[in-house]
Structure formats: C-alpha cells, structure tokens
N, CA, C and O of each residue as an XYZ file, in Angstrom:
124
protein
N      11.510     27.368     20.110
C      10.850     27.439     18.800
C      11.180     26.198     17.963
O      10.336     25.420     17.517
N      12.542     26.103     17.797
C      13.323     24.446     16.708
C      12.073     23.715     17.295
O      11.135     23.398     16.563
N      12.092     23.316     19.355
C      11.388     22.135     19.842
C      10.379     21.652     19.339
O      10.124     20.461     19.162
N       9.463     23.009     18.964
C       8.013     22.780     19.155
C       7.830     22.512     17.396
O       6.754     22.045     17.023
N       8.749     22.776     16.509
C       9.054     22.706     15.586
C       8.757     21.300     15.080
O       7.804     20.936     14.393
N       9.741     20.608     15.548
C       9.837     19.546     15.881
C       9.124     18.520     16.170
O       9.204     17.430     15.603
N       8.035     18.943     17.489
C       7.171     18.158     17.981
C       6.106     18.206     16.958
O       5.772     17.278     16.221
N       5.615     19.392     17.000
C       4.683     19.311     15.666
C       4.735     18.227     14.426
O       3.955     17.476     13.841
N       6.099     18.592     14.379
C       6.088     17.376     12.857
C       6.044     16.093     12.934
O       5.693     15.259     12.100
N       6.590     15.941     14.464
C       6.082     14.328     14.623
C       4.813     14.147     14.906
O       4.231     13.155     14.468
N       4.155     15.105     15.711
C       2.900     14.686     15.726
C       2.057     13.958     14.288
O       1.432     12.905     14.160
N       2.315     14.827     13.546
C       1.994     15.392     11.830
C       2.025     13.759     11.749
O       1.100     12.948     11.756
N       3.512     13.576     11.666
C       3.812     12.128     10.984
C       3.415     10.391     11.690
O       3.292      9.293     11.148
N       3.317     10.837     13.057
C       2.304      9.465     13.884
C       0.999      9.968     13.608
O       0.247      9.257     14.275
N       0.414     10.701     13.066
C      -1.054     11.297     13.206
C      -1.223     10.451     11.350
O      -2.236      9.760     11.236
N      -0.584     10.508     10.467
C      -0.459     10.198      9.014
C      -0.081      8.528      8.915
O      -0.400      7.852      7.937
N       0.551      8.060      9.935
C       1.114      6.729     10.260
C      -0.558      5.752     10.916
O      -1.128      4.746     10.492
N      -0.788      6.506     11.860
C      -2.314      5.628     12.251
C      -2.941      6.203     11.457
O      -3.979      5.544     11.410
N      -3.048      7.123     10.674
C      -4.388      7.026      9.735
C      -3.957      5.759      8.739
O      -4.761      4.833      8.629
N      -3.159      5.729      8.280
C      -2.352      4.807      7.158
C      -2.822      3.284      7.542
O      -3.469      2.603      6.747
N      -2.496      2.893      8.631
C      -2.384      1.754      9.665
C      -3.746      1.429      9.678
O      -3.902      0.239      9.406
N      -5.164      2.242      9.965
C      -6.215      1.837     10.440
C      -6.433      1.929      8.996
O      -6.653      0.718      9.000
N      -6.580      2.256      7.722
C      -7.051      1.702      6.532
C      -6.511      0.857      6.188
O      -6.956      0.255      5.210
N      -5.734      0.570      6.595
C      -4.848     -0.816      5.735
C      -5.765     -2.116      6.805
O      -6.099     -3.157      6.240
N      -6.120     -1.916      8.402
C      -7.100     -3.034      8.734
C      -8.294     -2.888      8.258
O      -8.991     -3.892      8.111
N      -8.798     -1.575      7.907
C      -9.955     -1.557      7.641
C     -10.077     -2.453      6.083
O     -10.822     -3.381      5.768
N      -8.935     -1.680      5.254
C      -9.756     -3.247      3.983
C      -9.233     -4.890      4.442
O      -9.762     -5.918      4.021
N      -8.171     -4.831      5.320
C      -7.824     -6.070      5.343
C      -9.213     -6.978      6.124
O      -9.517     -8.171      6.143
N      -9.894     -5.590      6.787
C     -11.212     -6.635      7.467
C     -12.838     -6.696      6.454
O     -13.920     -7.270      6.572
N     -12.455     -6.123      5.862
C     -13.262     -5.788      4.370
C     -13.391     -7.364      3.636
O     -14.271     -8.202      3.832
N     -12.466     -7.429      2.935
C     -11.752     -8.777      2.746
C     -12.321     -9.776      4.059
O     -11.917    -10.933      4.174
C-alpha cells in the first residue's frame, strides 16, 4: 500500500514536471 503510495505521487510529480517543461518550450518557441 506505502509502495503504490508512493509511486503514484511520483508519477503525479514527473507528470506536473513535463507539463511545466513543455510550456516553458512552448513560449520559448513562441518568442
């Protein structure tokens, strides 16, 4: 249960990290 706990939230947080990441190229290619 902790594991999956766990995994989940990283998913959560690389899933919030490339969203973050691909807007930051998207205006940098905007620009």
């Amino acid at each position: 249960m902790q594991v999956k706990r766990k995994l989940s939230y990283i998913q959560f947080k690389v899933s919030f990290l490339i969203e973050n990441f691909s807007q930051k190229i998207f205006v940098s290619t905007e620009c």
